[in-house]
Backbone atoms as SQL, in Angstrom:
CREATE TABLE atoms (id INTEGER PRIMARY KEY, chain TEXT, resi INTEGER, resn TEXT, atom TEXT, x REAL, y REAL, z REAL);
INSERT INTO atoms VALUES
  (1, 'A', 1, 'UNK', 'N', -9.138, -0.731, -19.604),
  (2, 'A', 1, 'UNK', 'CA', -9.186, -1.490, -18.365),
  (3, 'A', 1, 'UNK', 'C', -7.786, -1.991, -17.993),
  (4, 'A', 2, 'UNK', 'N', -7.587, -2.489, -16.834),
  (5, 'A', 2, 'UNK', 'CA', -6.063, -2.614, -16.070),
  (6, 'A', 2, 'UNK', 'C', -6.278, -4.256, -16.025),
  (7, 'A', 3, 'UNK', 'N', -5.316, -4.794, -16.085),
  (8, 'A', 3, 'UNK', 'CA', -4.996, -6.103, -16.243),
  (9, 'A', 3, 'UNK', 'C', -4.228, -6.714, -14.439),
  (10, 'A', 4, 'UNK', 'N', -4.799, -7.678, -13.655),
  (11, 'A', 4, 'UNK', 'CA', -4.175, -7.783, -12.137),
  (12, 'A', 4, 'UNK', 'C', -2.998, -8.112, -12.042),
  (13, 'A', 5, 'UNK', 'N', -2.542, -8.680, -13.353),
  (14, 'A', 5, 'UNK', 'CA', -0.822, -9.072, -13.221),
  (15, 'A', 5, 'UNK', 'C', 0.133, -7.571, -13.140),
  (16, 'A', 6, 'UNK', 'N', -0.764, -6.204, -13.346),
  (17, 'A', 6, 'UNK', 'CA', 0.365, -4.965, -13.455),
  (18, 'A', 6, 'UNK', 'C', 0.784, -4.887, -12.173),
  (19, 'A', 7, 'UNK', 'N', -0.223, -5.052, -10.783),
  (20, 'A', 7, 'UNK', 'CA', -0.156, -4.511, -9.597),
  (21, 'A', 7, 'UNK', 'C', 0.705, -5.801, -9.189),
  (22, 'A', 8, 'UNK', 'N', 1.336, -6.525, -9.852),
  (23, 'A', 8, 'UNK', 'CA', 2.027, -7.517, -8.696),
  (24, 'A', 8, 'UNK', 'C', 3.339, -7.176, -8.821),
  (25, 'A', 9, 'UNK', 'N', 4.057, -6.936, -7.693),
  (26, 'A', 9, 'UNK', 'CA', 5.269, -6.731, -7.368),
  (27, 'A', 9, 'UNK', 'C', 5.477, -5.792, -6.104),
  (28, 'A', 10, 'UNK', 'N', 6.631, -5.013, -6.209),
  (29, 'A', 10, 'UNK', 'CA', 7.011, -4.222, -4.560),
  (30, 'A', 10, 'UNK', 'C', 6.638, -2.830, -5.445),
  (31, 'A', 11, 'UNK', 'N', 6.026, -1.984, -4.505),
  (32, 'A', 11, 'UNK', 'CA', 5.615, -0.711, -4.444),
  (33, 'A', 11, 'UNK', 'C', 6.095, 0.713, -3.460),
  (34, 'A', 12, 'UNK', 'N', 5.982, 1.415, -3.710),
  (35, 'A', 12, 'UNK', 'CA', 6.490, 2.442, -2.472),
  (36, 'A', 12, 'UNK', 'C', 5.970, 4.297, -2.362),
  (37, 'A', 13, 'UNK', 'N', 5.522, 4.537, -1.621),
  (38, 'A', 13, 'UNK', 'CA', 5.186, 6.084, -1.290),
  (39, 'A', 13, 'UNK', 'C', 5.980, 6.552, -0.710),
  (40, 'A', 14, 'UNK', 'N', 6.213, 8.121, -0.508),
  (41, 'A', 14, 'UNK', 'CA', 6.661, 8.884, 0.396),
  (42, 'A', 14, 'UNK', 'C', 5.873, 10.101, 0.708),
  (43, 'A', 15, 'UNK', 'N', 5.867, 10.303, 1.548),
  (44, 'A', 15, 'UNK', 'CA', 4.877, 12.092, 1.720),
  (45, 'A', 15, 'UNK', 'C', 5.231, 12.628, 2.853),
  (46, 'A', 16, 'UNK', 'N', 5.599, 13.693, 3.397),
  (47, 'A', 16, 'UNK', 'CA', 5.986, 14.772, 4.236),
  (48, 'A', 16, 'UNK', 'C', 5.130, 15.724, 4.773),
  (49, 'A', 17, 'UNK', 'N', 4.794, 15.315, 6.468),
  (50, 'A', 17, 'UNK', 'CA', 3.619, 16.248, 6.468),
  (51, 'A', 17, 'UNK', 'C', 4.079, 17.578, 6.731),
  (52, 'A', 18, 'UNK', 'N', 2.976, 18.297, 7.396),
  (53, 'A', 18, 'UNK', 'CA', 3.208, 19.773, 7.588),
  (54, 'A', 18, 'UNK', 'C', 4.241, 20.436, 8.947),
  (55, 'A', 19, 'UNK', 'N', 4.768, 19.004, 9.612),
  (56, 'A', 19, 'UNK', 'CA', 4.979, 18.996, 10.684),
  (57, 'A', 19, 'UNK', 'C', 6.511, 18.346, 10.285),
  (58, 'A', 20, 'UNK', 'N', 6.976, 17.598, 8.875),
  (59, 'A', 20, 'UNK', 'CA', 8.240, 17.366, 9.015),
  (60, 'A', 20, 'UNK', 'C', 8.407, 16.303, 8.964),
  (61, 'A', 21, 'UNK', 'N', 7.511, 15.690, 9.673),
  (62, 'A', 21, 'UNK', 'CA', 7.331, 13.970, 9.788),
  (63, 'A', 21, 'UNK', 'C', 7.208, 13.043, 8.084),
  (64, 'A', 22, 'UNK', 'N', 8.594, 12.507, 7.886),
  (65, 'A', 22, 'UNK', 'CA', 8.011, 11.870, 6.561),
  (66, 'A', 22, 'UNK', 'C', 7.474, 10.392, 7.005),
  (67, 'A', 23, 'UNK', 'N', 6.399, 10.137, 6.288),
  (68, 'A', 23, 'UNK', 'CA', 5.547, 9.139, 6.286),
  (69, 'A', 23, 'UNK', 'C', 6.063, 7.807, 4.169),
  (70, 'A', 24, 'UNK', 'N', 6.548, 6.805, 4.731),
  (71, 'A', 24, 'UNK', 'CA', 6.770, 6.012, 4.279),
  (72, 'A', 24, 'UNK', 'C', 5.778, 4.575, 3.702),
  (73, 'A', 25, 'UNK', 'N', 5.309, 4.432, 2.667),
  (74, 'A', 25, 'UNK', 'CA', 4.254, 3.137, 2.591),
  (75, 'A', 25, 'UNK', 'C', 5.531, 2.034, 1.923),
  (76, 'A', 26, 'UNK', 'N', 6.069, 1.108, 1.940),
  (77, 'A', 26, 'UNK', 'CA', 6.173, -0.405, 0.792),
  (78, 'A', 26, 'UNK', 'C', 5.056, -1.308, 0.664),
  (79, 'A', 27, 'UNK', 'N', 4.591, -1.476, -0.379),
  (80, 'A', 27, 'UNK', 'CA', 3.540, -2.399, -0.448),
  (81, 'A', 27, 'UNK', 'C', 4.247, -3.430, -1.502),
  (82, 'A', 28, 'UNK', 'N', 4.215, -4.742, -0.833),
  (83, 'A', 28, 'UNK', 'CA', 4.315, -6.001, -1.912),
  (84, 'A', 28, 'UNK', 'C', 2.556, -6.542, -1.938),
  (85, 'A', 29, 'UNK', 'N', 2.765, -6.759, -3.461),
  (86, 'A', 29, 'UNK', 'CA', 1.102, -7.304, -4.059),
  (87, 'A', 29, 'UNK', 'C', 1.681, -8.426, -4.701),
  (88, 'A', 30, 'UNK', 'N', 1.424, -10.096, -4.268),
  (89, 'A', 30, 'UNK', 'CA', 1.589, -10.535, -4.721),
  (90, 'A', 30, 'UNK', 'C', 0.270, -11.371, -5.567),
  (91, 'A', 31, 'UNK', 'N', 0.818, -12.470, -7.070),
  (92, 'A', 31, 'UNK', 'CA', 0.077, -12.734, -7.571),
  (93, 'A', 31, 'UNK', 'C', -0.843, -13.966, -7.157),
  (94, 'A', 32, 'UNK', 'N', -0.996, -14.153, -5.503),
  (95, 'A', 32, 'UNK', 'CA', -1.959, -15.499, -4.966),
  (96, 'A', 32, 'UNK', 'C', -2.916, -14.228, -4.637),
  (97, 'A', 33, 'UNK', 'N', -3.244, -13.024, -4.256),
  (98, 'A', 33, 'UNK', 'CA', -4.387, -12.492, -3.590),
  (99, 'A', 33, 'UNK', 'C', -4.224, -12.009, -2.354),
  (100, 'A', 34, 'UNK', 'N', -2.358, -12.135, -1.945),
  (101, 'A', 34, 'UNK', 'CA', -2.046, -11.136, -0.648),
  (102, 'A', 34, 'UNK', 'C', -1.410, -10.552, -0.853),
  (103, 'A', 35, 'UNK', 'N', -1.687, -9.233, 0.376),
  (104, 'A', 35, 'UNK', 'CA', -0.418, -8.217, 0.018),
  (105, 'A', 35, 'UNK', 'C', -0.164, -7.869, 1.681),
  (106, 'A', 36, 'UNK', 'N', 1.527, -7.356, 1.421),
  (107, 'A', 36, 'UNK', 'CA', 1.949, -6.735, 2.743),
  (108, 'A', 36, 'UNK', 'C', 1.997, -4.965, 2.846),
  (109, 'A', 37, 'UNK', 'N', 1.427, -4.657, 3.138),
  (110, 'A', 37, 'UNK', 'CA', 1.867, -3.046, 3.064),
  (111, 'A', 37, 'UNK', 'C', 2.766, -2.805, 4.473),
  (112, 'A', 38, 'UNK', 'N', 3.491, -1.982, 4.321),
  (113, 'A', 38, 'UNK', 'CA', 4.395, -1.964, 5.495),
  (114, 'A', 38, 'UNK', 'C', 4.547, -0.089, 5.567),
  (115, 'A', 39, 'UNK', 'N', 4.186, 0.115, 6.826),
  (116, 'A', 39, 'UNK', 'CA', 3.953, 1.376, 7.040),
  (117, 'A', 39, 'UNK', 'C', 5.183, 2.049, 7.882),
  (118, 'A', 40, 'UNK', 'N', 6.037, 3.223, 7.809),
  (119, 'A', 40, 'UNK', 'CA', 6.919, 3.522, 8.485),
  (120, 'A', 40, 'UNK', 'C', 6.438, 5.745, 8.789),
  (121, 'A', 41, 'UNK', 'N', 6.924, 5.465, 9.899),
  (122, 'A', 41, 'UNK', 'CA', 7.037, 6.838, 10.078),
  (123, 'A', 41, 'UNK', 'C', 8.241, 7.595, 10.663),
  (124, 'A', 42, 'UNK', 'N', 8.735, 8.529, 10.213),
  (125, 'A', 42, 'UNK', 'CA', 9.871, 9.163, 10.578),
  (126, 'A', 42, 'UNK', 'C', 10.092, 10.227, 11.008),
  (127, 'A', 43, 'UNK', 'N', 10.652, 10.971, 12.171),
  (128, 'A', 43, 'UNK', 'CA', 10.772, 12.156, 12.157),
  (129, 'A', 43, 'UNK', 'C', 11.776, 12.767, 11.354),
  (130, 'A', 44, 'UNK', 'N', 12.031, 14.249, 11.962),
  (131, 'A', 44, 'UNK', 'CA', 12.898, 15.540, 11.042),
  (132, 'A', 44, 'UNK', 'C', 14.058, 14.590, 10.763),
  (133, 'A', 45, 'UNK', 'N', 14.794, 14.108, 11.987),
  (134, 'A', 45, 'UNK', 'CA', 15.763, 13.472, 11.915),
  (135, 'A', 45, 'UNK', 'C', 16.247, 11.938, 11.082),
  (136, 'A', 46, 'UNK', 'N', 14.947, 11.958, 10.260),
  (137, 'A', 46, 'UNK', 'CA', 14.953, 10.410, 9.456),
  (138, 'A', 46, 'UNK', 'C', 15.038, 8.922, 10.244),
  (139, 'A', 47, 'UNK', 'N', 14.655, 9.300, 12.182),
  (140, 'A', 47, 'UNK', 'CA', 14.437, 7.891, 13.014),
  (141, 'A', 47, 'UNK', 'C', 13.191, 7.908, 12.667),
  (142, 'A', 48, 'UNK', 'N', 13.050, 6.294, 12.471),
  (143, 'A', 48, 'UNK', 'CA', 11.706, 5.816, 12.419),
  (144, 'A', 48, 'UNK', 'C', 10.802, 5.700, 14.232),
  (145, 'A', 49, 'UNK', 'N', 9.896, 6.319, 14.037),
  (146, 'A', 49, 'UNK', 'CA', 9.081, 6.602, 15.279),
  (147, 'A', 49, 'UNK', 'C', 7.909, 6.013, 15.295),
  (148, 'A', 50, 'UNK', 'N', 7.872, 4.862, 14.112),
  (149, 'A', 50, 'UNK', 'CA', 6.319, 4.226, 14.352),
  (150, 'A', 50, 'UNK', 'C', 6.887, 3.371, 13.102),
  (151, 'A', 51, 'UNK', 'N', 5.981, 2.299, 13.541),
  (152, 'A', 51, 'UNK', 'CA', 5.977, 1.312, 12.409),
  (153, 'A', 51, 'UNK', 'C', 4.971, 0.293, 12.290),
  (154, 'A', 52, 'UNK', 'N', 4.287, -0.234, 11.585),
  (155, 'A', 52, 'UNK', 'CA', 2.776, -1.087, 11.730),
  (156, 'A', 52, 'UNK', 'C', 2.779, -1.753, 10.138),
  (157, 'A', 53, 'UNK', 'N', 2.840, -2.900, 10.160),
  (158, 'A', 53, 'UNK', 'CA', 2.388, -4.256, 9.094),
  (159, 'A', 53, 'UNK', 'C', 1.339, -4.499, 8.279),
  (160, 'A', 54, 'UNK', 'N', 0.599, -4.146, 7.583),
  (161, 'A', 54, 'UNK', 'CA', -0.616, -4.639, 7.231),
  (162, 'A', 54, 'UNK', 'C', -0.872, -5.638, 6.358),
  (163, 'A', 55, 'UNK', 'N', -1.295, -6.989, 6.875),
  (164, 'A', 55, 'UNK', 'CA', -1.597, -7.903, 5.756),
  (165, 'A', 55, 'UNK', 'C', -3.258, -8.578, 5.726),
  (166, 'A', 56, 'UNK', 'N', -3.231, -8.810, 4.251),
  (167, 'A', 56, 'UNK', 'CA', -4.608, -9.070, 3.777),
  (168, 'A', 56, 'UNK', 'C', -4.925, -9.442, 2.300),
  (169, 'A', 57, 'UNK', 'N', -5.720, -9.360, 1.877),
  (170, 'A', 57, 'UNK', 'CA', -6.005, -9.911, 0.604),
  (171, 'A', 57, 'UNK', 'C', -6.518, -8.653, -0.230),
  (172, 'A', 58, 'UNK', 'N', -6.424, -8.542, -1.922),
  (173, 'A', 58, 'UNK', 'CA', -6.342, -7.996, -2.494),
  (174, 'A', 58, 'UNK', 'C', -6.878, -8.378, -3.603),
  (175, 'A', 59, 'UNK', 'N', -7.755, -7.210, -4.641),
  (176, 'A', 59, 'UNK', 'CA', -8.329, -7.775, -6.014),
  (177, 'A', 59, 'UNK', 'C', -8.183, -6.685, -6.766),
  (178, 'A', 60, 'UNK', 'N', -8.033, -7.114, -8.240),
  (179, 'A', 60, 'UNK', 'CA', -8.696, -5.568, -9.488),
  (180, 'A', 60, 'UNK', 'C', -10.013, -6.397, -10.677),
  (181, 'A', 61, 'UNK', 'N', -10.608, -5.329, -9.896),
  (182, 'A', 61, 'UNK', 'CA', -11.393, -5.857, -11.348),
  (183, 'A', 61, 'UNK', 'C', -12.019, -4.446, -12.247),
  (184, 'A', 62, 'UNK', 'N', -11.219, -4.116, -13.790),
  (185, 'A', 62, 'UNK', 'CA', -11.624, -3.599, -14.300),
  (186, 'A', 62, 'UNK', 'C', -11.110, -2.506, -13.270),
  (187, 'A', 63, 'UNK', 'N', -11.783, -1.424, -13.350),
  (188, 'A', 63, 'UNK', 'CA', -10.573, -0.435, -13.008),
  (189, 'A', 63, 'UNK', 'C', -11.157, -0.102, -11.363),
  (190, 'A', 64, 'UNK', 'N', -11.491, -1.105, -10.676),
  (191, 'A', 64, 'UNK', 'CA', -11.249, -0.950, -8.883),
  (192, 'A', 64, 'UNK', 'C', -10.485, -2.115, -8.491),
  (193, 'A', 65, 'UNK', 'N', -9.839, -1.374, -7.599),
  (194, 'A', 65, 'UNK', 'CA', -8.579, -2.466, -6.611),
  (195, 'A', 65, 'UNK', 'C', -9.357, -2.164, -4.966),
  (196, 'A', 66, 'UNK', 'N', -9.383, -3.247, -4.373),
  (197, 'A', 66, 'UNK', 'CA', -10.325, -3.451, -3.593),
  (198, 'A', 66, 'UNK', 'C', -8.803, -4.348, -2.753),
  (199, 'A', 67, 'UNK', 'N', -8.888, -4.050, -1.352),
  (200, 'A', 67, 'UNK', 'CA', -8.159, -4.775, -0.033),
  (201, 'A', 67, 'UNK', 'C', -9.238, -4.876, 1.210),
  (202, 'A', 68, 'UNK', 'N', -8.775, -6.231, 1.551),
  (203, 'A', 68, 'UNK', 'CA', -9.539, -6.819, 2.475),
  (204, 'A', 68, 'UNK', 'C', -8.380, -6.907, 4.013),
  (205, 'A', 69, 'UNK', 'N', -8.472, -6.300, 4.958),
  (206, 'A', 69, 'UNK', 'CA', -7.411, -6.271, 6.244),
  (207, 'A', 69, 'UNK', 'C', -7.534, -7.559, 6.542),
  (208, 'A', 70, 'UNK', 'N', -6.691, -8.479, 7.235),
  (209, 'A', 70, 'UNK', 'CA', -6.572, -9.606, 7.910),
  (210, 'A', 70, 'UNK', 'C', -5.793, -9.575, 9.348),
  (211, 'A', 71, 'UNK', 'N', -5.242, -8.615, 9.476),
  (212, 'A', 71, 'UNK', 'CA', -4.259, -9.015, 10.186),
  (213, 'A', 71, 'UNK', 'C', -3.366, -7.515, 10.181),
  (214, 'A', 72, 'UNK', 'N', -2.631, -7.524, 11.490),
  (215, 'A', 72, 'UNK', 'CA', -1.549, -6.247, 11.701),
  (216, 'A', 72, 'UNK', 'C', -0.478, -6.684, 12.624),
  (217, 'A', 73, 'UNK', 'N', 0.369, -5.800, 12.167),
  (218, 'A', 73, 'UNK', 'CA', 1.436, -5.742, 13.411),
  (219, 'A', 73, 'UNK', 'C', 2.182, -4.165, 13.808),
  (220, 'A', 74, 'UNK', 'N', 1.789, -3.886, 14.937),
  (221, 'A', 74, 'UNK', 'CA', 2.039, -2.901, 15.429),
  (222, 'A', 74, 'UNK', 'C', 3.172, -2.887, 16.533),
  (223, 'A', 75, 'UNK', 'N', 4.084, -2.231, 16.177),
  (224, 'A', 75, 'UNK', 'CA', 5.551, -2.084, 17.499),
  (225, 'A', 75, 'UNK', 'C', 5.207, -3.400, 17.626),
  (226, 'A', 76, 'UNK', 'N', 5.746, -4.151, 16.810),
  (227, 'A', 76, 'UNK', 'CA', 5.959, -6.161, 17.367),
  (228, 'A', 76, 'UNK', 'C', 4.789, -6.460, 17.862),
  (229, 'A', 77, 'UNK', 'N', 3.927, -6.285, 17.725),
  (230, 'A', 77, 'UNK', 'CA', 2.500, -6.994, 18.262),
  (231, 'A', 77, 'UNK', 'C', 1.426, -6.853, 17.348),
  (232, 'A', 78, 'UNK', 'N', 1.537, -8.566, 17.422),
  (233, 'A', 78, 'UNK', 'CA', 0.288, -8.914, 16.156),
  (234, 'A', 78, 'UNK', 'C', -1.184, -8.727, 16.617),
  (235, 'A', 79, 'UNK', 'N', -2.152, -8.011, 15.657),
  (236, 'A', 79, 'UNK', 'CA', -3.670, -7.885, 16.039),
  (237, 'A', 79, 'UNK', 'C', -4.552, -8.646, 14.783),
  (238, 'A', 80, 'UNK', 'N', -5.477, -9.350, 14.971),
  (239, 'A', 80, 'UNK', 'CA', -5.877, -10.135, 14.093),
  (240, 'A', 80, 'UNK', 'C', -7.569, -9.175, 14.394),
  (241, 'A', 81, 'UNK', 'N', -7.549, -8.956, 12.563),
  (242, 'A', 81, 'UNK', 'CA', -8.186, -8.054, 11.964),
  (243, 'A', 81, 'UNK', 'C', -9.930, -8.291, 12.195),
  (244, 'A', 82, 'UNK', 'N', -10.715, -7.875, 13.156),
  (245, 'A', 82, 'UNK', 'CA', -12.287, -7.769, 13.004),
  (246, 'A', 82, 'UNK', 'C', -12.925, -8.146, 11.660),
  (247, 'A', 83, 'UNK', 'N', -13.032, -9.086, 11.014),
  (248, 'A', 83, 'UNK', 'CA', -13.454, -9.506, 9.777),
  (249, 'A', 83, 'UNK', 'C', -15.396, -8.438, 9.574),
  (250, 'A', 84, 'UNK', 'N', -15.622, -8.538, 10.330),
  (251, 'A', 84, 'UNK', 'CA', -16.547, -7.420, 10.228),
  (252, 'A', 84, 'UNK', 'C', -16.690, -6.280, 10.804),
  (253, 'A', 85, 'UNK', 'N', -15.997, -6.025, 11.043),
  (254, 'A', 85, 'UNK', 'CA', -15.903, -4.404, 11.032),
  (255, 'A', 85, 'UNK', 'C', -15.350, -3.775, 9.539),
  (256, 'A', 86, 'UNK', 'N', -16.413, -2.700, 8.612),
  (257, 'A', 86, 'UNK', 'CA', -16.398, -2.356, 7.844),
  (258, 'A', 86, 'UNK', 'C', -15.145, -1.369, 7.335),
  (259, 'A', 87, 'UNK', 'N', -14.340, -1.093, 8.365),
  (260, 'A', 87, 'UNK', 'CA', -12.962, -0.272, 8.602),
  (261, 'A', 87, 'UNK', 'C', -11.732, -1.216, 7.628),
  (262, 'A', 88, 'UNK', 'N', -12.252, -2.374, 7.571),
  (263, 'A', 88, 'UNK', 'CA', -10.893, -3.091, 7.030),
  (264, 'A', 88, 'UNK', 'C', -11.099, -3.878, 5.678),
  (265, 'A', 89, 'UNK', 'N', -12.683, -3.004, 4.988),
  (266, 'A', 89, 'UNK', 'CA', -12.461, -3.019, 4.078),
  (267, 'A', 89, 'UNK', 'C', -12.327, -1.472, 3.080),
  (268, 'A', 90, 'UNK', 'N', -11.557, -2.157, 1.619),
  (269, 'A', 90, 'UNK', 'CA', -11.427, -0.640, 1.062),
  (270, 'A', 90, 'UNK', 'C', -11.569, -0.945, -0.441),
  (271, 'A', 91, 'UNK', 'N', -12.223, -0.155, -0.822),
  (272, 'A', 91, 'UNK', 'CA', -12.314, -0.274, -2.175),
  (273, 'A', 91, 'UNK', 'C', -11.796, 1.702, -2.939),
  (274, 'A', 92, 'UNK', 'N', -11.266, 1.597, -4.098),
  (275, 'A', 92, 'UNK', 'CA', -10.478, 2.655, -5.022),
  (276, 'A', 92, 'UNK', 'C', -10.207, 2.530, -6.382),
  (277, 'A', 93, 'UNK', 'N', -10.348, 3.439, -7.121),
  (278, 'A', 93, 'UNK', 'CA', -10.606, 3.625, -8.255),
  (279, 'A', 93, 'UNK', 'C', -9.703, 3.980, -8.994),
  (280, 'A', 94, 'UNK', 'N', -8.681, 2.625, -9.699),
  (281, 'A', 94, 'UNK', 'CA', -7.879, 3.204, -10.371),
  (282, 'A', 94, 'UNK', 'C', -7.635, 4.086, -11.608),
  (283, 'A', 95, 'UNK', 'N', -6.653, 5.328, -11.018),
  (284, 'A', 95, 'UNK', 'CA', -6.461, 6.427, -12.230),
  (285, 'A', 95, 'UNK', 'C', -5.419, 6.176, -12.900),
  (286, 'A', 96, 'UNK', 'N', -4.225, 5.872, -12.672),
  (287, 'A', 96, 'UNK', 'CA', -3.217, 5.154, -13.831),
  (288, 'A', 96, 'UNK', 'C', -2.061, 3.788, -12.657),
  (289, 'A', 97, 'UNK', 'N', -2.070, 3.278, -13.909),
  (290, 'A', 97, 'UNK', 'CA', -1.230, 1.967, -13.863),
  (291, 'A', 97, 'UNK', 'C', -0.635, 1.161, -15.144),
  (292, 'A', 98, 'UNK', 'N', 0.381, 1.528, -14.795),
  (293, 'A', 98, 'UNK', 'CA', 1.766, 1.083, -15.563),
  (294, 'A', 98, 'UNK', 'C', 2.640, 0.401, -14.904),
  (295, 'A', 99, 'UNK', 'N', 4.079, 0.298, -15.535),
  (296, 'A', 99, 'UNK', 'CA', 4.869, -0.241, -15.174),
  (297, 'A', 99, 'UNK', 'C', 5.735, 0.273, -14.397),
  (298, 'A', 100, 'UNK', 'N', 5.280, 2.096, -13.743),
  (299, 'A', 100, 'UNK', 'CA', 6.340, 2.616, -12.991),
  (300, 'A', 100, 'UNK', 'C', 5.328, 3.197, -11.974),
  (301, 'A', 101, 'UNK', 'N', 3.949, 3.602, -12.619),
  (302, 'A', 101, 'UNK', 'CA', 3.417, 4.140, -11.629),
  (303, 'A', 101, 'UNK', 'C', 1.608, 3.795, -10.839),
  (304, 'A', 102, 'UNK', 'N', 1.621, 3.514, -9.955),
  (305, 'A', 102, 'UNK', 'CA', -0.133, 3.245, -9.544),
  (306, 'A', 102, 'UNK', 'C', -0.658, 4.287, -9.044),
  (307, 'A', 103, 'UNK', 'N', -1.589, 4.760, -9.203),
  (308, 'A', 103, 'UNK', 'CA', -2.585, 6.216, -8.852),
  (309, 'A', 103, 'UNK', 'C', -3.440, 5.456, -8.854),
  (310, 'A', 104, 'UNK', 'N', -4.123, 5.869, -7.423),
  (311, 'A', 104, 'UNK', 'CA', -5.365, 5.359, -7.256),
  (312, 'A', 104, 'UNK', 'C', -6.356, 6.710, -5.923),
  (313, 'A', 105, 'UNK', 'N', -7.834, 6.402, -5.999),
  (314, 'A', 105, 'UNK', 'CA', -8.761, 6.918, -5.142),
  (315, 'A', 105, 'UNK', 'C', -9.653, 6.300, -4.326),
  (316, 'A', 106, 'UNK', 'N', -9.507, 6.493, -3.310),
  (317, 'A', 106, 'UNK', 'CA', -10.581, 5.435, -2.421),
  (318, 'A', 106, 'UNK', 'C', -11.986, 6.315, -2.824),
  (319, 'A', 107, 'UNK', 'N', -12.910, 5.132, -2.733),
  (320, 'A', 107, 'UNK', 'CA', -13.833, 5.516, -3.356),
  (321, 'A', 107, 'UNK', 'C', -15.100, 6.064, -2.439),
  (322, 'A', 108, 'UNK', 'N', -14.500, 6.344, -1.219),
  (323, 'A', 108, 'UNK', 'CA', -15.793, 7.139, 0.145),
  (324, 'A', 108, 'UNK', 'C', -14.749, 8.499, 0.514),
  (325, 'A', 109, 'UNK', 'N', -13.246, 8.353, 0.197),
  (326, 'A', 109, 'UNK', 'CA', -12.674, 9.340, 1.103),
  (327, 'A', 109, 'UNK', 'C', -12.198, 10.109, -0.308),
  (328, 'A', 110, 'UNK', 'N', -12.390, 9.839, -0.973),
  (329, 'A', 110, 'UNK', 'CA', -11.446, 10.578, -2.337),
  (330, 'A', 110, 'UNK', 'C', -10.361, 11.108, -2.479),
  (331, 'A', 111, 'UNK', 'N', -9.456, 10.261, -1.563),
  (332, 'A', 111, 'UNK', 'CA', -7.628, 10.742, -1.302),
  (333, 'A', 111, 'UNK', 'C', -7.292, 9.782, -2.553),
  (334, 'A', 112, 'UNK', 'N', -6.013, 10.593, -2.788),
  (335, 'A', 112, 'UNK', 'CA', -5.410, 9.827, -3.455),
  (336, 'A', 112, 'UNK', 'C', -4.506, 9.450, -3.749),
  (337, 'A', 113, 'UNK', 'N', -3.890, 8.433, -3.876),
  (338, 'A', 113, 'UNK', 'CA', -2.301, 7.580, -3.219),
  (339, 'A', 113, 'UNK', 'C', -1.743, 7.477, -4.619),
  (340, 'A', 114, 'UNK', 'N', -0.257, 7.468, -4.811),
  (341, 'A', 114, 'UNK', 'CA', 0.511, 7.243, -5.767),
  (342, 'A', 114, 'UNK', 'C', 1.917, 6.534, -5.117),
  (343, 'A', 115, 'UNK', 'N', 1.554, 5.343, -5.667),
  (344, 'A', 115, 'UNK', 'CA', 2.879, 4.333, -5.520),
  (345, 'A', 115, 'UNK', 'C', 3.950, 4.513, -7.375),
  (346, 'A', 116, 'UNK', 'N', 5.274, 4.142, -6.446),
  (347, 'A', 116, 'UNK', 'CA', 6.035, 4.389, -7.672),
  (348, 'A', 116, 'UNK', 'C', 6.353, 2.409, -7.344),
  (349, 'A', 117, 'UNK', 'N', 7.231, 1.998, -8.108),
  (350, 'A', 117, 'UNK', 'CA', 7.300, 0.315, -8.415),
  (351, 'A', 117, 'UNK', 'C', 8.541, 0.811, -8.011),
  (352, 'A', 118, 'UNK', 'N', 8.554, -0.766, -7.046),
  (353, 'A', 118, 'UNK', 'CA', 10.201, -0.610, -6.846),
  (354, 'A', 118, 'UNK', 'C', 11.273, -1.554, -7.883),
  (355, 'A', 119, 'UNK', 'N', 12.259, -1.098, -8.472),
  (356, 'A', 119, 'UNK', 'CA', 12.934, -2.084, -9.070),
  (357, 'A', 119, 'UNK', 'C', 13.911, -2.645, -8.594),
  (358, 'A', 120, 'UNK', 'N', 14.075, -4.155, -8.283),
  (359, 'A', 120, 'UNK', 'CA', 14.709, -5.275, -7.745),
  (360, 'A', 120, 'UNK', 'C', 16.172, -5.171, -8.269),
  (361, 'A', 121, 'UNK', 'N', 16.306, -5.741, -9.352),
  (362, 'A', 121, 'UNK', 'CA', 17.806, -5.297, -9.769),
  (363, 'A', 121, 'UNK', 'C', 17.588, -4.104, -10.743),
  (364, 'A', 122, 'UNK', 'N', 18.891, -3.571, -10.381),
  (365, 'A', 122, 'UNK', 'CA', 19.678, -2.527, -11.526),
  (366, 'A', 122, 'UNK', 'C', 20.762, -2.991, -12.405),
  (367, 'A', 123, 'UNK', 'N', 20.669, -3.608, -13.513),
  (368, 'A', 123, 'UNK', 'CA', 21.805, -3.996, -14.510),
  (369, 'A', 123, 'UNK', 'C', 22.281, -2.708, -14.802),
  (370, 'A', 124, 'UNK', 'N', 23.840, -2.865, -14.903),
  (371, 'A', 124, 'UNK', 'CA', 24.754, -2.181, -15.437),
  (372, 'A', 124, 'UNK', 'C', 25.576, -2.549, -16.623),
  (373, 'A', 125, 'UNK', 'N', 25.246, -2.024, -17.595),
  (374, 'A', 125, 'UNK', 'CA', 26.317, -2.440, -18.906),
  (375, 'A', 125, 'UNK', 'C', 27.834, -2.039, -18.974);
């Protein structure tokens, strides 16, 4: 079983679709029960062509990590999240978590996301 203190800190994806467009995630999980995911999109040329905020609350128990939407921001404009509408919640099934890497599966769509940890400082000896 996974322990909730692994998932706290800054996170990050990258993926490249078929079209060129790389698609960017940072997710900070912090240890009160929110997180920011911050979504970027880029074309061929590495300009960002979209960008959208997501904040909300977050849990693990035992090996599902479960996010609750609260809130967005899209091109500078905040949208405050339909608390019932079933879209903004998500539950996924974690496959590994360590100290470098999170793999996980949503548990209706069976995609599956891999964040690498971002590290804050780099000491040099």
């Amino acid at each position: 079983m996974y322990h909730r203190t692994q998932l706290i800190g800054k996170w990050y994806r990258t993926e490249q679709d078929d079209s060129g467009e790389l698609f960017t995630e940072f997710a900070e999980i912090t240890a009160d029960g929110h997180y920011e995911f911050t979504f970027l999109t880029h074309d061929e040329q590495d300009t960002v062509v979209q960008e959208s905020v997501e904040i909300g609350d977050w849990g693990l128990v035992g090996d599902i990590h479960f996010t609750l939407c609260k809130s967005e921001f899209c091109e500078g404009k905040h949208y405050a999240a339909d608390l019932a509408d079933e879209g903004n919640y998500h539950a996924y099934r974690v496959l590994t978590l360590d100290s470098q890497v999170f793999q996980y599966q949503h548990i209706l769509t069976n995609e599956v996301f891999i964040l690498h940890r971002v590290i804050d400082n780099i000491a040099l000896s």
